[in-house]
C-alpha positions, -999 to 999 in steps of 0.1 A, spaced: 12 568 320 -14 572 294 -38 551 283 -23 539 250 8 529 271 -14 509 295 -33 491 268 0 477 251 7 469 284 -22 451 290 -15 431 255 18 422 261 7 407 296 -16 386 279 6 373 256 32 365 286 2 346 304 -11 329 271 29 310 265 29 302 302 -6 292 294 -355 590 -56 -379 616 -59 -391 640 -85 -378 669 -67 -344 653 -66 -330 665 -98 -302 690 -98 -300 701 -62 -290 739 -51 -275 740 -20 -281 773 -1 -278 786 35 -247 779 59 -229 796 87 -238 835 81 -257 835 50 -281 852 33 -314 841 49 -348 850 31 -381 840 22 -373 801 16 -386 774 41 -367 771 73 -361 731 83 -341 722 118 -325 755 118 -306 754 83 -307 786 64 -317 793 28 -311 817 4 -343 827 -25 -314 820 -53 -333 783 -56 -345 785 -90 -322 762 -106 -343 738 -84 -375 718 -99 -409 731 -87 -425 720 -49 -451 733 -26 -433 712 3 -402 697 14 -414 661 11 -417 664 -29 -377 673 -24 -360 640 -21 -327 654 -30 -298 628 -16 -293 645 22 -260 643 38 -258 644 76 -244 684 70 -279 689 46 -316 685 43 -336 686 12 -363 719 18 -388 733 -7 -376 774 -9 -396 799 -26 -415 771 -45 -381 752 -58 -362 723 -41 -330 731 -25 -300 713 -5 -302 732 30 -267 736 49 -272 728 88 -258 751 114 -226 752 118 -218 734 151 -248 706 144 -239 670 156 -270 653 156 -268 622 132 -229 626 130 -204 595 136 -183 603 166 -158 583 180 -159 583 223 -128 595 248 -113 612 216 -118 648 231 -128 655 199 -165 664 183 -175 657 145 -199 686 135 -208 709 107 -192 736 93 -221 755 82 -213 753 48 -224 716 43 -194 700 49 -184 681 86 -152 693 106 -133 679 137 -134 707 166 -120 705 200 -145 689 225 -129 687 261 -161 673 278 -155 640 255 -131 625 281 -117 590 274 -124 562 302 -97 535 301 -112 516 334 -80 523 352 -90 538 390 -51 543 393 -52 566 361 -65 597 359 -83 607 324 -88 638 309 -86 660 280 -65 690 268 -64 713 238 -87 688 219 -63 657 232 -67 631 257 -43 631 287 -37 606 313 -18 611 349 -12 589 378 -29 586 407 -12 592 439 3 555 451 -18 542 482 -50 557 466 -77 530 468 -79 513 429 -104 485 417 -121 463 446 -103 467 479 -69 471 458 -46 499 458 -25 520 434 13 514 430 36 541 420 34 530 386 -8 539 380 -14 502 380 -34 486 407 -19 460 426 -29 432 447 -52 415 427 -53 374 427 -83 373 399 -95 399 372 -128 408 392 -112 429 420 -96 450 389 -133 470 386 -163 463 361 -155 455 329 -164 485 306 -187 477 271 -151 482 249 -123 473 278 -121 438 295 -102 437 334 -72 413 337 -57 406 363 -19 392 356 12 388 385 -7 413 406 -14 434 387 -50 453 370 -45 459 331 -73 466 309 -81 448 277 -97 469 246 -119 448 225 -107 449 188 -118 474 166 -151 471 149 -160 451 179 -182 448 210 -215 443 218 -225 485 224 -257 495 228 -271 512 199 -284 545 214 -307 554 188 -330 530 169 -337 542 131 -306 563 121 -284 542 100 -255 542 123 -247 518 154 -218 517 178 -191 499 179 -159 495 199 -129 518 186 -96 492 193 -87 517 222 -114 508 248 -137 533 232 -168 535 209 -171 547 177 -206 550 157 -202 534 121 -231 529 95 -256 501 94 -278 497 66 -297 473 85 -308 504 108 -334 523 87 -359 552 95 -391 546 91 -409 578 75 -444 557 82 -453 561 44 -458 529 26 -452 546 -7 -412 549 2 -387 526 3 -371 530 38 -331 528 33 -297 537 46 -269 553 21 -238 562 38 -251 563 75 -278 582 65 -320 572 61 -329 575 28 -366 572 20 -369 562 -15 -402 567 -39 -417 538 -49 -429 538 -84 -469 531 -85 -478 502 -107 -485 516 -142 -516 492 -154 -508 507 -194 -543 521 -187 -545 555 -203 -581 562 -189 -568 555 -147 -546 579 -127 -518 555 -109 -516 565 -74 -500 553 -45 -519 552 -14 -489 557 15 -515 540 42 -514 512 22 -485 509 -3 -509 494 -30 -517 518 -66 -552 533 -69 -561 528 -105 -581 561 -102 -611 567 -133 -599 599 -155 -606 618 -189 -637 604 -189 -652 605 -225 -619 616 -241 -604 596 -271 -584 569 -257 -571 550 -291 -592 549 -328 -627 542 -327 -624 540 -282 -632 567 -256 -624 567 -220 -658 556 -197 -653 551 -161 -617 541 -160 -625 519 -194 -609 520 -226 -644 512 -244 -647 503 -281 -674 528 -298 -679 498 -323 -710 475 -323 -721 451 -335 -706 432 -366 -686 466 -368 -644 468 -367 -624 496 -367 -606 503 -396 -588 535 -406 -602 551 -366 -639 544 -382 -660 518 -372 -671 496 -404 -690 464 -408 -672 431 -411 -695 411 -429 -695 401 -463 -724 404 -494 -735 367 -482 -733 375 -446 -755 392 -421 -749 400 -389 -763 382 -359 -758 400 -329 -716 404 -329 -713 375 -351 -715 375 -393 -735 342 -404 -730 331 -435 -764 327 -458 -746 304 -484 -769 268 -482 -758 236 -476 -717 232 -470 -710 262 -491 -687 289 -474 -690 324 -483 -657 338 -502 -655 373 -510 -694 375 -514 -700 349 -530 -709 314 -519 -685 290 -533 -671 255 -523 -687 227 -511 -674 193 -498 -645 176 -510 -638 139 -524 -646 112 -500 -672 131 -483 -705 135 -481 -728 169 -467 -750 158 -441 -772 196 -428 -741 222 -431 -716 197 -422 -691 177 -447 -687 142 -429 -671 110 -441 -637 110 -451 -608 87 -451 -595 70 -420 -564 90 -404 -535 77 -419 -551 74 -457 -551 92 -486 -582 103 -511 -567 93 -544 -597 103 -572 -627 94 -547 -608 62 -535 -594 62 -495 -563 44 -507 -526 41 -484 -520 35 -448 -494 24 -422 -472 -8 -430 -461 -34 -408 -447 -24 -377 -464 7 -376 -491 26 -358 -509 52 -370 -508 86 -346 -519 120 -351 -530 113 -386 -493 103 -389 -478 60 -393 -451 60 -365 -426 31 -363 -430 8 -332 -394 -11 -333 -372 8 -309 -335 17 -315 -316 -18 -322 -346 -35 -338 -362 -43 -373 -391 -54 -384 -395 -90 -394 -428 -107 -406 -446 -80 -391 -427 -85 -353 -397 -61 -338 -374 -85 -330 -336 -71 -317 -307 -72 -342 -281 -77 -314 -267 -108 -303 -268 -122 -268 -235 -108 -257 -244 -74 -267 -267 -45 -252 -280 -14 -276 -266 17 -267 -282 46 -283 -287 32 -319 -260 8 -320 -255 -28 -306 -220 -26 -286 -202 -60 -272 -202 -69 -235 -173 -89 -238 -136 -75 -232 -107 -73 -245 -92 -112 -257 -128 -125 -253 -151 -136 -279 -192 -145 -281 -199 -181 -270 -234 -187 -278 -250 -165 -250 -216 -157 -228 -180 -143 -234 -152 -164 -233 -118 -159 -229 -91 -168 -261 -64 -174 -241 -47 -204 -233 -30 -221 -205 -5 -199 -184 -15 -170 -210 -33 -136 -198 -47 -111 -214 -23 -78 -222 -28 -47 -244 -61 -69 -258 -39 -99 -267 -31 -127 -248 5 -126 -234 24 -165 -226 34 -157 -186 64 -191 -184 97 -173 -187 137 -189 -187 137 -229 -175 95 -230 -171 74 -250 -190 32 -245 -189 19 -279 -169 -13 -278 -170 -28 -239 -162 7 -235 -141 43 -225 -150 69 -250 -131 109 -250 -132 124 -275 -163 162 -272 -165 159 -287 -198 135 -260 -211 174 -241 -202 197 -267 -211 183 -289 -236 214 -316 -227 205 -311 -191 231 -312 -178 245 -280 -163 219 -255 -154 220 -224 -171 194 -204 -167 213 -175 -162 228 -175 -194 213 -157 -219 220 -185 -242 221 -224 -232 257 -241 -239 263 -262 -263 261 -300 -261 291 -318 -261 
C-alpha cells in the first residue's frame, strides 16, 4: 500500500470520526562557463567555469563590483577584467528548493539552468512502521511489512500495513514535523499537514528560502524574503529576489557639492563627503578650497558675467561687504545720484523720516485726513468690520437682525419654528386649531363621518350623519333625506 493510499486513508477516517464526532557592474551580463566548457584565464568562483569571451561585460578588478542579478544556477565573477554571469557545475544543489521523500534532486545543469535528476537516497518517510519506504528509478515506492511485525508502541502490523491495536493516537509512533498519528477503530493512520504548512525547522539561516510541509507528509523549501544574507557591508541593501540574497548598492548621499567625493563607508553605512579638486573652478568667479565651493569675490564685489565687479554706486562706498550711502540727511542714493527725501506728513529727524499719519489714514496735500467708521477697527493699517455674520451696525452698536425665533446660519437668519407654526413674540406657536394637526405643512381637520370637534377631542354625533336624527347612517355615503 503506498503512502499516497494510506494518507487518503488516513483522511477519510477523520472525516468518519469528525460526523460521529543594483550595481554598476550589473549591466548587460555575459554568461560563460557550464558543464564542459571552455575554461581560461577568467576568475574561478565556487567551481563555475568561465570562458575569456567576457568583453561584452562592463570593466571590474573584482567580483564584488559585479552585481549582476544571480540565479541559484549562476554567480556574478569579474573574468579577464569584465563582469560575467558564471554557470555552476552541473550537478550543484546548494541553495536549490528541494522538496523531501520525492526521490528526486533539483540541481544544475551546467549550463545555468536547474533540472530534476534521479536521487534514490531521498527516501520518503510516511511514519508508518507497518510500511516499508523506499525509492526506485527516481520514484518512491512503498511495501508492506510482514503482519505480526512489531508497529508503533507495543502494537503490531495487520496484513493490510496498518498497525493495529491502538486505543489512543500516541501508541501509533512520534508524530513526524509534516505527518500527525491518529489512531481511529484500531487502527494507526498518519495525518499530512496541508500544504505550505508546518512548523519545519529552517535549516539554514540567511538564504532566502525556508521549509515547509509538502501536503504529503514531506517538506519542501519555498522562498522567504524575510530570510536575507547578510554580506556585513552597510553600503548594500540585504534582500531576497526569487529565493535568492540579493545585496543591493545603496546610492551614497549626493550633497550637490561638486568640490566632495560621495563615498559610502560599508563599516558604517553613512556618505563621506570627501574634499577634492582642490583649487579647480567650481562655478563663475568660485574655486574649490578644502571641500568648499568659495566665492573669489570680496568685498562690496559681485560676480557678474564670471568677473568679480563692485556693487556700489557713484554715491556709495564700501564698508567692509556692505555699500553705505554718502547722500546726507534722508536722501537715498538712485543711480549715483542722491535724490529723494521725506515725503508729506513727515518730518527727517538724523537719517530717519518719522511722523506720519496714524494707520488707517490717508495724507491728502500735507493733511492726515480718513479713517475707520463706526463699527470698525482698524488692523494692519487696514478698517475691519466688527459686526459678525447676521448683524448691522446701528448708532455705532452690532446689534442682530434676526428675530427671537431665529438663529444665523452662515449669513442668513433661518426660522426655528416648523412647519404650521408661526413667531409668537419670543416662541413658535402652533396655527392649528382644535382636533386639527399639522400635515404636508398645513393643518389637516382629524373628525371624520358622525364626529363633531368638543373641545380638543372628536366624539360620535348621529346628527353630524343624519341631520333629522333619526336613523343612523353613517355608513352611507350620503345622509337620507328628511321626511
Amino acid at each position: 500500500m503506498t503512502s499516497s493510499i494510506r494518507f487518503l486513508i488516513a483522511a477519510l477516517a477523520l472525516a468518519a470520526l469528525a460526523l460521529v464526532g543594483g550595481s554598476a557592474c550589473s549591466t548587460s551580463p555575459t554568461f560563460v562557463g557550464g558543464d564542459g566548457g571552455a575554461g581560461a584565464t577568467g576568475a574561478q568562483a565556487g567551481g563555475a567555469t568561465a570562458s575569456s569571451g567576457g568583453a561584452s561585460g562592463t570593466e571590474c578588478s573584482d567580483a564584488r563590483e559585479c552585481g549582476g542579478q544571480a540565479s541559484p544556477c549562476t554567480v556574478p565573477a569579474c573574468a579577464n577584467g569584465f563582469c560575467v554571469m558564471q554557470h555552476l557545475p552541473k550537478g550543484t544543489s546548494e541553495g536549490i528548493a528541494q522538496d523531501s521523500g520525492d526521490c528526486r534532486k533539483q540541481a544544475c545543469d551546467g549550463q545555468g539552468e536547474i533540472t530534476s535528476q534521479i536521487d534514490d537516497g531521498d527516501v520518503p518517510e510516511d511514519g508508518n512502521d507497518c510500511s516499508i519506504d523506499a525509492c526506485a528509478g527516481g520514484g518512491p515506492t512503498a511495501s508492506n511489512a510482514a503482519a505480526g511485525a512489531p508497529g508503533g508502541i507495543g502494537l503490531a502490523c495487520d496484513d493490510g500495513g496498518l498497525c493495529s491495536g491502538c486505543s489512543r493516537s500516541a501508541q501509533c509512533g512520534a508524530d513526524l514535523p509534516c505527518l500527525k498519528q491518529v489512531c481511529f477503530e484500531t487502527k494507526c493512520y498518519q495525518q499530512p499537514t496541508v500544504d505550505g504548512g508546518g512548523d519545519v525547522p529552517d535549516p539554514v539561516e540567511g538564504d532566502c528560502q525556508r521549509t515547509v510541509c509538502n501536503g504529503m507528509g514531506g517538506t519542501k523549501t519555498v522562498p522567504d524574503p524575510a530570510d536575507p544574507a547578510s554580506d556585513d557591508d552597510l553600503c548594500t541593501l540585504d534582500g531576497c529576489a526569487d529565493g535568492m540574497p540579493t545585496h543591493i548598492d545603496v546610492v551614497p548621499q549626493d550633497d550637490g557639492n561638486p568640490c566632495t567625493s560621495d563615498e559610502c563607508d560599508p563599516a558604517t553605512g553613512a556618505t563621506d563627503h570627501l574634499p577634492t579638486n582642490q583649487g579647480q573652478a567650481c562655478g563663475d568667479c568660485k574655486t574649490c578650497d578644502a571641500g568648499v565651493c568659495a566665492s573669489t569675490c570680496t568685498g562690496c564685489d559681485t560676480c557678474a558675467g564670471g568677473q568679480c565687479q563692485t556693487t556700489c554706486s557713484a554715491c556709495e562706498t564700501c564698508d567692509g561687504n556692505t555699500c553705505v550711502g554718502n547722500c546726507p540727511g534722508c536722501q537715498q542714493c538712485v543711480g549715483g545720484v542722491c535724490q529723494g527725501g521725506c515725503g508729506p506728513c513727515q518730518t527727517c529727524e538724523g537719517d530717519q523720516c518719522v511722523g506720519g499719519c496714524a494707520p488707517c489714514q490717508q495724507c491728502n496735500a500735507g493733511q492726515c485726513t480718513g479713517g475707520c467708521g463706526p463699527c470698525q477697527q482698524c488692523q494692519g493699517g487696514a478698517c475691519v468690520d466688527l459686526c459678525g455674520p447676521c448683524q448691522q451696525c446701528v448708532g455705532g452698536q452690532c446689534q442682530s437682525t434676526c428675530n427671537a425665533c431665529q438663529t444665523c446660519n452662515g449669513t442668513s437668519c433661518v426660522s426655528n419654528c416648523g412647519p404650521c407654526q408661526t413667531c409668537n413674540g419670543s416662541s413658535c406657536v402652533s396655527n392649528c386649531g382644535p382636533c386639527e394637526v399639522c400635515s404636508g405643512g398645513t393643518c389637516q381637520y382629524t373628525c371624520g363621518l358622525c364626529e363633531i370637534c368638543n373641545g380638543t377631542s372628536c366624539v360620535y354625533d348621529p346628527c353630524e350623519c343624519d341631520p333629522c336624527c333619526g336613523e343612523p347612517c353613517c355608513a352611507l355615503a350620503l345622509p337620507p333625506p328628511c321626511p
